[in-house]
C-alpha positions as CSV (number, residue, x, y, z in Angstrom):
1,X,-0.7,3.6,12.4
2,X,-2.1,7.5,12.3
3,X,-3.7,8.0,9.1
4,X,-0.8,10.3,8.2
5,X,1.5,7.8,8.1
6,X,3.3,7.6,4.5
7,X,3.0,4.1,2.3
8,X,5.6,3.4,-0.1
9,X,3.9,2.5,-3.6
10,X,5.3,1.6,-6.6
11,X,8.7,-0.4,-5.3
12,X,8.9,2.8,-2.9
13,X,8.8,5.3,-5.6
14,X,5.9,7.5,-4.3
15,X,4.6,7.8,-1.2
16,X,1.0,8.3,-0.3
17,X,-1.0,9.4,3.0
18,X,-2.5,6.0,4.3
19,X,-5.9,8.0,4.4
20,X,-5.8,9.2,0.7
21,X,-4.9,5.4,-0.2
22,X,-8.4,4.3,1.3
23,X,-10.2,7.6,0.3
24,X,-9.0,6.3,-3.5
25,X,-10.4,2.8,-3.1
26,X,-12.9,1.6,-5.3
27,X,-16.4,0.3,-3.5
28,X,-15.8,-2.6,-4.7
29,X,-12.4,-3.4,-2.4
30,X,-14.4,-2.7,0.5
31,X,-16.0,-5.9,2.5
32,X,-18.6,-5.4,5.2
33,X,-17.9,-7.6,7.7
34,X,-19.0,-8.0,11.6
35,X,-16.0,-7.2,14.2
36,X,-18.3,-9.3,16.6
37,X,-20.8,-8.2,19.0
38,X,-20.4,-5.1,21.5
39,X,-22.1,-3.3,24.7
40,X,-24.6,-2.2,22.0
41,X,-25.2,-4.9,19.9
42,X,-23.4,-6.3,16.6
43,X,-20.2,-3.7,15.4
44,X,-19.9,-4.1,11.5
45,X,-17.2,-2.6,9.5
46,X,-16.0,-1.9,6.0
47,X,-12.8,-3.5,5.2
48,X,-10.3,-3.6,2.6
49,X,-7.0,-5.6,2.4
50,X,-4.0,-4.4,0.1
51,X,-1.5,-6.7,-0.3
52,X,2.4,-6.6,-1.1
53,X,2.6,-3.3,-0.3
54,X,6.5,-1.5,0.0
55,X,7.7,-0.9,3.3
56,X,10.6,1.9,4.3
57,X,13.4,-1.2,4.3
58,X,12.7,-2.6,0.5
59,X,10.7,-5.1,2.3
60,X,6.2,-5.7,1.8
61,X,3.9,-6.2,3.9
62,X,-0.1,-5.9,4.1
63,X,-2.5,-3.2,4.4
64,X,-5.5,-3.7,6.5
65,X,-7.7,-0.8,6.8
66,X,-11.1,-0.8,8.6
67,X,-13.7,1.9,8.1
68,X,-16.3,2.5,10.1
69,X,-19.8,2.2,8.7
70,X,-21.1,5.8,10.2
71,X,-18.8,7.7,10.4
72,X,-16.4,6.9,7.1
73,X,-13.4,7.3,9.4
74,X,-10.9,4.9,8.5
75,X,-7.9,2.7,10.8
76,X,-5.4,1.5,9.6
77,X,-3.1,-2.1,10.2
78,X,0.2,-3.3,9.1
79,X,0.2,-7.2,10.7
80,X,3.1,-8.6,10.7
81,X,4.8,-10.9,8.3
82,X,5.6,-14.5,9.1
């Protein structure tokens, strides 16, 4: 999802920018962890995980946002429910 992309939060009361949600995280929900080895040698992110977050429907789903360790710029994951 672009990093513009609006997250319902607080039962779908406000929404925020997807990047100002991980810009606001604390360090400590941030977990660097390796996204396996590349062309160049080991790729390791920072990740967080929100969970039971509001979607547009009344529905929740998860939040998984990666951040890469140079550059700060974040990505950003909605995986689907079962």
């Amino acid at each position: 999802m672009p990093r513009s992309h609006l997250i319902p939060l607080d039962g779908g009361k406000t929404r925020v920018r997807a990047d100002r949600i991980a810009a606001d995280l604390p360090a400590s929900a941030w977990q660097r962890r390796s996204a396996g080895d590349g062309s160049k040698g080991p790729r390791f992110y920072d990740w967080a995980w929100l969970d039971d977050v509001c979607t547009d429907d009344g529905g929740h789903h998860s939040l998984l946002i990666r951040r890469n360790t140079t550059t700060g710029e974040p990505a950003f994951y909605t995986p689907p429910q079962p």
